[in-house]
C-alpha positions in Angstrom: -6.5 -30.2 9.4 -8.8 -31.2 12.0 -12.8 -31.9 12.0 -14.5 -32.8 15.2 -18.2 -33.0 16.1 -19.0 -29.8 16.7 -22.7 -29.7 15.3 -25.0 -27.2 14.7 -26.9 -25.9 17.7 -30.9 -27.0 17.2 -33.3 -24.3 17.8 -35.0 -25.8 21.5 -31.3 -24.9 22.4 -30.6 -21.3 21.2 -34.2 -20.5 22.3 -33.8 -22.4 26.0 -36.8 -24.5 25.1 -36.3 -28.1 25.4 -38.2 -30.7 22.7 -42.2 -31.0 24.0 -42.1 -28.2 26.1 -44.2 -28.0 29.0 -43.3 -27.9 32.3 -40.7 -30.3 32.2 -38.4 -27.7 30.0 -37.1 -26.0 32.8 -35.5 -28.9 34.9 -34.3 -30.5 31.3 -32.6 -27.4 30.5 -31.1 -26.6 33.8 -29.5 -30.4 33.5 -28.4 -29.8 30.0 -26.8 -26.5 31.3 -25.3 -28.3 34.2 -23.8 -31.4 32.3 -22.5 -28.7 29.5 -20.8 -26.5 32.0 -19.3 -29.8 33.8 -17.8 -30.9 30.4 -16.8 -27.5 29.5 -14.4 -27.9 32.7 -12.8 -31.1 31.7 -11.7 -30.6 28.0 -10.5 -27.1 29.5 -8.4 -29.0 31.8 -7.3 -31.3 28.6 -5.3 -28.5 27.2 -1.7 -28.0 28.7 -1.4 -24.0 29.1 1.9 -24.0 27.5 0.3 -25.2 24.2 -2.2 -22.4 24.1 -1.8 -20.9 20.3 -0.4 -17.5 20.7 -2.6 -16.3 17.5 -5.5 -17.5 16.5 -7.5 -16.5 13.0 -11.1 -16.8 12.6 -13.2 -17.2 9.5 -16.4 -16.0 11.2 -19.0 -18.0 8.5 -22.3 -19.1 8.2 -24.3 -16.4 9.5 -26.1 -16.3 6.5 -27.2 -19.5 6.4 -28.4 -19.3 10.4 -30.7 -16.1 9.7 -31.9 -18.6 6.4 -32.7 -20.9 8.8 -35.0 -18.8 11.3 -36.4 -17.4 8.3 -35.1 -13.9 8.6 -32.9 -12.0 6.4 -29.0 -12.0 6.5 -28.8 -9.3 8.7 -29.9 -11.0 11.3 -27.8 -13.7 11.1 -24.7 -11.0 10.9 -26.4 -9.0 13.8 -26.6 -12.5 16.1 -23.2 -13.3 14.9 -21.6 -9.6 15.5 -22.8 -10.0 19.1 -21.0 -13.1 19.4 -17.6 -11.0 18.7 -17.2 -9.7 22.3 -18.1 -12.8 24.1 -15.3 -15.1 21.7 -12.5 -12.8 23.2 -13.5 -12.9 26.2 -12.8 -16.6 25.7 -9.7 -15.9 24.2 -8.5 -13.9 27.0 -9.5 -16.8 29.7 -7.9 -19.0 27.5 -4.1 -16.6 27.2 -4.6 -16.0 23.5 -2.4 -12.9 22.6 -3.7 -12.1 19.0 -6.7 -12.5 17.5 -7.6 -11.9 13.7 -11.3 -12.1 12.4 -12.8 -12.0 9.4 -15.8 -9.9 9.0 -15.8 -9.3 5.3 -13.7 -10.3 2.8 -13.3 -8.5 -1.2 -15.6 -10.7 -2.6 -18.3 -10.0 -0.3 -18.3 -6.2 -1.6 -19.8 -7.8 -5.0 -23.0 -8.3 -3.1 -26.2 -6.6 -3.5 -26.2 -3.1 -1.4 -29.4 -4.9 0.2 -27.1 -6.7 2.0 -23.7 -4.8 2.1 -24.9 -1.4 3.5 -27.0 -3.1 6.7 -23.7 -5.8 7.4 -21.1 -2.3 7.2 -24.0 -0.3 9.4 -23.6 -3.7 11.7 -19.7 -3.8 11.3 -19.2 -0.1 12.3 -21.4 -0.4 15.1 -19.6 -3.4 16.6 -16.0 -1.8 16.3 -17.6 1.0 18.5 -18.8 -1.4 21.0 -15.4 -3.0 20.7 -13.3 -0.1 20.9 -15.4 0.8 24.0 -14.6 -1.8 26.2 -11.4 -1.1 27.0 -10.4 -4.3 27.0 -8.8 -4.6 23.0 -6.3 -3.2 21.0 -8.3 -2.9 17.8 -6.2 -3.0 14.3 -7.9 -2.8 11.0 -6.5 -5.4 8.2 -7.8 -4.6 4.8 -8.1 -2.7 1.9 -10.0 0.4 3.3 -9.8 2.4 0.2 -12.3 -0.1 -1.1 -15.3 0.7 2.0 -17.2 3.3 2.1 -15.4 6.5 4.0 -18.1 5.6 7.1 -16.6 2.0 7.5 -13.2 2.7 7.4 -13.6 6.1 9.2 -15.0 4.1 12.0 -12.1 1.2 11.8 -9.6 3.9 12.1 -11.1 5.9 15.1 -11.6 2.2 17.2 -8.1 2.1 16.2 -6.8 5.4 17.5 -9.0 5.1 20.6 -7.5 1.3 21.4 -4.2 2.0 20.7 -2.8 2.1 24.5 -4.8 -0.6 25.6 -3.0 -3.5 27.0 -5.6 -5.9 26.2 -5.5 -8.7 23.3 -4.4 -7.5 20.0 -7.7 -7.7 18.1 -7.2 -7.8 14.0 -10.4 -6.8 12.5 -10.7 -7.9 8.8 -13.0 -6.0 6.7 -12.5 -5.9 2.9 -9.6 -8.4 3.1 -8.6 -10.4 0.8 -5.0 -12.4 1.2 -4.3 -11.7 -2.7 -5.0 -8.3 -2.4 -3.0 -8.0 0.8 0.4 -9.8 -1.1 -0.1 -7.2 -3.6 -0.6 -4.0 -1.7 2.8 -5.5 0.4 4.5 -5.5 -3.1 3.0 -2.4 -4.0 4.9 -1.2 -0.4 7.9 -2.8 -0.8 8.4 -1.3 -4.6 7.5 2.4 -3.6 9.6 2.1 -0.4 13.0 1.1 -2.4 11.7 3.6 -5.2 11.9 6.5 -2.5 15.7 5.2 -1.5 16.7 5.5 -5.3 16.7 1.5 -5.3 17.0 0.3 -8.7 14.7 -2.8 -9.7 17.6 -4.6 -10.5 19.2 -4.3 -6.8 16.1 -4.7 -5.6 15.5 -8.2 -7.3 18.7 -8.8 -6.7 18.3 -9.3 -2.7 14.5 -9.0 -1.5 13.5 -12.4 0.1 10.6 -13.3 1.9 11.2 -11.4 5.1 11.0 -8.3 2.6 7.4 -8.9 1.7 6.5 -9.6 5.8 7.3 -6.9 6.6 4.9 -5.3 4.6 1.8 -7.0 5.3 -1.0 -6.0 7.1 0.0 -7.9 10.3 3.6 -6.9 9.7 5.5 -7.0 13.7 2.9 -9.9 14.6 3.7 -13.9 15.3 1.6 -16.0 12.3 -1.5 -17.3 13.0 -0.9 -21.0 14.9 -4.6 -22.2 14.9 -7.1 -21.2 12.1 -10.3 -21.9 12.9 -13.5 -22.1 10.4 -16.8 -22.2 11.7 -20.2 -23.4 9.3 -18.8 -26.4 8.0 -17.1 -25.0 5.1 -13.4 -26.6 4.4 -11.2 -24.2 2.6 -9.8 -21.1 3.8 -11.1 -19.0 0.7 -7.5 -16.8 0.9 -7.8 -16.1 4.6 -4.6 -15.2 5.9 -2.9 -16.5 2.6 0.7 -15.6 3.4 0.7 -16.0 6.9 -0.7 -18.8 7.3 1.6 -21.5 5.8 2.5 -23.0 8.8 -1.0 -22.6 10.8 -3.3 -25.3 12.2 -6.3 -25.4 10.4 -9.8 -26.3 12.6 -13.1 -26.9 10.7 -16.3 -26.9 12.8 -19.9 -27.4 11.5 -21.3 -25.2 13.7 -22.6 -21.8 12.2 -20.8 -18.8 13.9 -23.6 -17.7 15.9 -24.2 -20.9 17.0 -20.1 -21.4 18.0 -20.0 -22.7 22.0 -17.3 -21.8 24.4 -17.1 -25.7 24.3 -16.6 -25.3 20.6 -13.2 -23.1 20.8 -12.3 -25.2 23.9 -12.5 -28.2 21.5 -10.6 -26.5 18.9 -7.7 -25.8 21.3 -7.3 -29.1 22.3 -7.5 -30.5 19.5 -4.5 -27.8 18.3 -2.6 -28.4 21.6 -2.6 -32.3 20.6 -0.9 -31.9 17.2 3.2 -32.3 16.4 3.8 -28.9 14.8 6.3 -29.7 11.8 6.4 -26.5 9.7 6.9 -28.8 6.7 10.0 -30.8 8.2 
């Protein structure tokens, strides 16, 4: 599991306002943004392009604690850190990432106060639209969607249906996911599909192995996740991804999600490309 320095972004930086202000903050930030694009440029040339993951998860987190931090309410935090969405895949797709899984909202955030829920599923619907209306992504919802509001997953569905033919990176859009739940509902699939065959439990038992349950997950036809990244500082993967990721990378950052860098996923891939991939041998 890897943890590197990638800090939290001060507010002089977010706002383009460099400490004492004055006249000076324009020449101190245009050599900050100089010297940042410069190193940008050389970790980028640190990672070999044949180590580029091929599917990376994201645990998009600490948007709550940003918006805490500005003094706002959480919505602005997810609102900062939904507009962040577009501009990570367009990383990804520099970078040659093929797949692309994030987590917007997991099972346990639907426990939350509809203060909070209703705005961030208002802010999650409106950024699959955005999404779907690029062009650029193939949008698939992951999820229990029988557990949103007929809105939410109406609108996952359609950015679905209307991405479906595009060629761009697959785009896995996790919204009331939870990796326990998801094991379950694959069981749930697996049972009802040998019922319909007149399987008996017995036979079934019998000869289902773990291939069986893949192909009944939510990401069922799609390589594993090589490189999970978690952004906010948190260490634990809180069920992301629990089945498919037995084998992944795992790359903490402190940096709250609307405050991750370009510099900060470059980091993260080269520090993924430099690891010897065992898969427990």
């Amino acid at each position: 599991m890897g943890v590197e320095a990638c800090t939290r972004v001060g507010i002089a930086r977010r706002t383009g306002v460099a400490e004492g202000g004055g006249g000076d903050s324009l020449p101190l930030m245009g050599v900050r943004d100089l010297v940042y694009r410069v190193y940008s440029r050389q970790v980028a040339r640190e990672i070999p392009i044949e180590r580029i993951p091929r599917h990376v998860g994201v645990i998009l987190d600490g948007n709550r604690r940003w918006a805490a931090e500005q003094a706002g309410p959480s919505s602005t935090g997810h609102r900062v850190g939904a507009e962040k969405i577009s501009e990570f895949l367009g990383w990804c797709d520099e970078a040659g990432v093929e797949v692309v899984t994030l987590w917007l909202l997991s099972t346990d955030n639907l426990d939350r106060p509809p203060s909070e829920t209703i705005p961030l599923l208002r802010i999650i619907e409106n950024t699959v639209e955005q999404l779907s209306g690029d062009g650029r992504w193939k949008i698939h919802p992951v999820g229990s969607l029988d557990l949103l509001p007929e809105t939410t997953s109406q609108a996952l569905k359609r950015a679905e249906d209307l991405t479906s033919t595009n060629e761009g990176i697959l785009v896995n859009v996790a919204v009331g996911y939870g990796g326990r739940r998801e094991v379950v509902d694959a069981v749930r699939s697996l049972l009802a599909e040998h019922a319909a065959k007149g399987t008996s439990l017995d036979e079934l038992a019998a000869v289902v192995d773990v291939e069986h349950i893949a192909e009944h997950l939510y990401t069922r036809g799609q390589p594993d996740p090589d490189l999970v990244i978690r952004t906010s500082g948190e260490q634990r993967l809180s069920g992301f991804l629990l089945w498919q990721s037995a084998h992944s990378e795992f790359y903490f950052c402190e940096a709250y999600w609307p405050d991750f860098r370009q510099v900060d996923f470059l980091r993260a891939l080269r520090s993924y490309a430099a690891r010897a991939r065992r898969y427990g041998n």
